[in-house]
N, C-alpha and C positions, 0 to 999 in steps of 0.2 A: 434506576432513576436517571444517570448520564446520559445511558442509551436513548433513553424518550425524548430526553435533550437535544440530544446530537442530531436526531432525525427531524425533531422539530426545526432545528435550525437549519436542515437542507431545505424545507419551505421557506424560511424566516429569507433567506441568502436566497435565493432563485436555483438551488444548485440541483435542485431536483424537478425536469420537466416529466409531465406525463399528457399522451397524445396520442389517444388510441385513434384517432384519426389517419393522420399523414405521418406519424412516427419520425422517428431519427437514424439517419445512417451513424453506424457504429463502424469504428475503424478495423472491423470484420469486412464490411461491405456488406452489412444482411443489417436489416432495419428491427426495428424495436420500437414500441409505443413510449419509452422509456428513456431519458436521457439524463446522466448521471455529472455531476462536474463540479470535482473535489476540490478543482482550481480556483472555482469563485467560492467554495465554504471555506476552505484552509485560507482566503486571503483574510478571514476574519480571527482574531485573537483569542476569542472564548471558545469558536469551532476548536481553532488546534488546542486548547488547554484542554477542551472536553476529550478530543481522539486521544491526544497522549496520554490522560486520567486513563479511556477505558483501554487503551493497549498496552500498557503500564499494569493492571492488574492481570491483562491478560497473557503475559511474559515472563511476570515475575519468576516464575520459576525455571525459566529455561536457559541454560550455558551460552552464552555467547559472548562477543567482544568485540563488533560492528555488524552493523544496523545497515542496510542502503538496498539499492534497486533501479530499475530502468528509469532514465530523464525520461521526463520532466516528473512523471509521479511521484514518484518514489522520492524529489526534494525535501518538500517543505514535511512530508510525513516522518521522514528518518528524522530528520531535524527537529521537528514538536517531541518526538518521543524522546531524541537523546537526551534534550535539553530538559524536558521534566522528569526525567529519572535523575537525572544531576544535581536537578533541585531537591526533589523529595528525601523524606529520611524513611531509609537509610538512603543514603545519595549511591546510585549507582553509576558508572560510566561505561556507555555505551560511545563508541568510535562510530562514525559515518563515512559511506563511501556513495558514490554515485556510478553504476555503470551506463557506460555511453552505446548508444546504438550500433556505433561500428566504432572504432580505433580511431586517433588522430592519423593526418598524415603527417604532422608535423611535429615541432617539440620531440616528449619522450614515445608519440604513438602509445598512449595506454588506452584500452581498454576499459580498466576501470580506476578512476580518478578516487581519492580520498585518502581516508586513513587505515585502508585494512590492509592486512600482511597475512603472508603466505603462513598457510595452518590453521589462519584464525576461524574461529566459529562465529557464523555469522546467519542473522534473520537479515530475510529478504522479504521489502516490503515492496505495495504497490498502490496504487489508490482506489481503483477499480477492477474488480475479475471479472471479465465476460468469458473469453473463449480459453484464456489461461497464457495466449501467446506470449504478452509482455513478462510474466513471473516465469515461466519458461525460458523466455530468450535470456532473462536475468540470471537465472538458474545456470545455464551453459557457461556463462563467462566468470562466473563465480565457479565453477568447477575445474575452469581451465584456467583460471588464476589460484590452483589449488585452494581455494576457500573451502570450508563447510558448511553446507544449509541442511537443517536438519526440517526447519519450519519458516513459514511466508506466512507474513498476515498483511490486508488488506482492511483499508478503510472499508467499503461494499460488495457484497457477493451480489451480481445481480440474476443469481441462479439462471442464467439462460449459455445456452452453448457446451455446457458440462464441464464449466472451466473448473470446477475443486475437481471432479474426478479425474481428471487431465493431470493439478498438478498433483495430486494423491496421488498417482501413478509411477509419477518419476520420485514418489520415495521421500517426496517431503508433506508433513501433515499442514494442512492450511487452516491459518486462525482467522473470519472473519468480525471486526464490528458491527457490522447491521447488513441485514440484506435489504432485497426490493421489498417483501411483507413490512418488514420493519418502518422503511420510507413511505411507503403506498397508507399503513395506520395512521401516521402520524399525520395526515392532509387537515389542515385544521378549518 
């Protein structure tokens, strides 16, 4: 029932364009009828209560002790999750960290910003998987900041580019909440 929700509400918000016409460039450089944008459903309150509901059941059993992923995605998603597993009972806590694209050159030069520590076991989230680059590029700096990722889950699979088998590849299992079928149903 959240799932029908939550897709519903990518129409409700604008956050889901479809355009079998002229299409959208995807930050791949290869086009798609399809334009996905988590940034305008996550800026609404019952969106994030709905994603962290359904990635919160979808979690629940897995070890970990921060939550984070590449800026800008990966913000406000690490942060809906932490925050209502916090709330819920049993209350869980979940640590947030944000990795950066490249390093500061300034301050401490980190990599990645937040609250994770060296060892910890950590989900790597993102907002949308197309070709898998962003959960990969995330993957490496969590690697070389000795983190663990065992598993990524993402707000949308938009099945196009082979981005799960990309990052099924590099050894982590990938959780998504809805794909493109999912958004494409929901057209009201």
């Amino acid at each position: 029932m959240y799932k029908a929700q939550l897709a519903a509400l990518f129409w409700k918000y604008e956050a889901f364009k479809w355009d079998s016409h002229d299409g959208f460039l995807l930050a791949s450089g290869k086009k798609s009828p399809f334009y996905v944008d988590c940034r305008a459903l996550l800026a609404h309150p019952d969106a994030r209560w709905l994603v962290a509901n359904l990635a919160c059941a979808s979690i629940q059993q897995l070890p970990f002790e921060a939550i984070g992923g590449l800026e800008i995605g990966a913000i406000p998603l690490a942060t809906a999750i932490s925050d209502y597993a916090f709330a819920t009972q049993p209350s869980r806590t979940y640590r947030t960290f944000v990795v950066r694209k490249q390093a500061k050159d300034h301050g401490l030069g980190k990599r990645i910003e937040g609250a994770a520590n060296a060892n910890d076991r950590v989900l790597v989230v993102d907002d949308v998987l197309t070709s898998g680059g962003s959960i990969l590029q995330a993957l490496r700096a969590v690697e070389e900041a000795n983190l663990h990722a065992s598993h990524a889950l993402v707000l949308v699979d938009r099945q196009e580019q082979d981005g799960k088998n990309k990052v099924e590849a590099a050894g982590v299992s990938l959780i998504s909440l809805l794909n493109l079928e999912d958004l494409k149903a929901a057209k009201p």
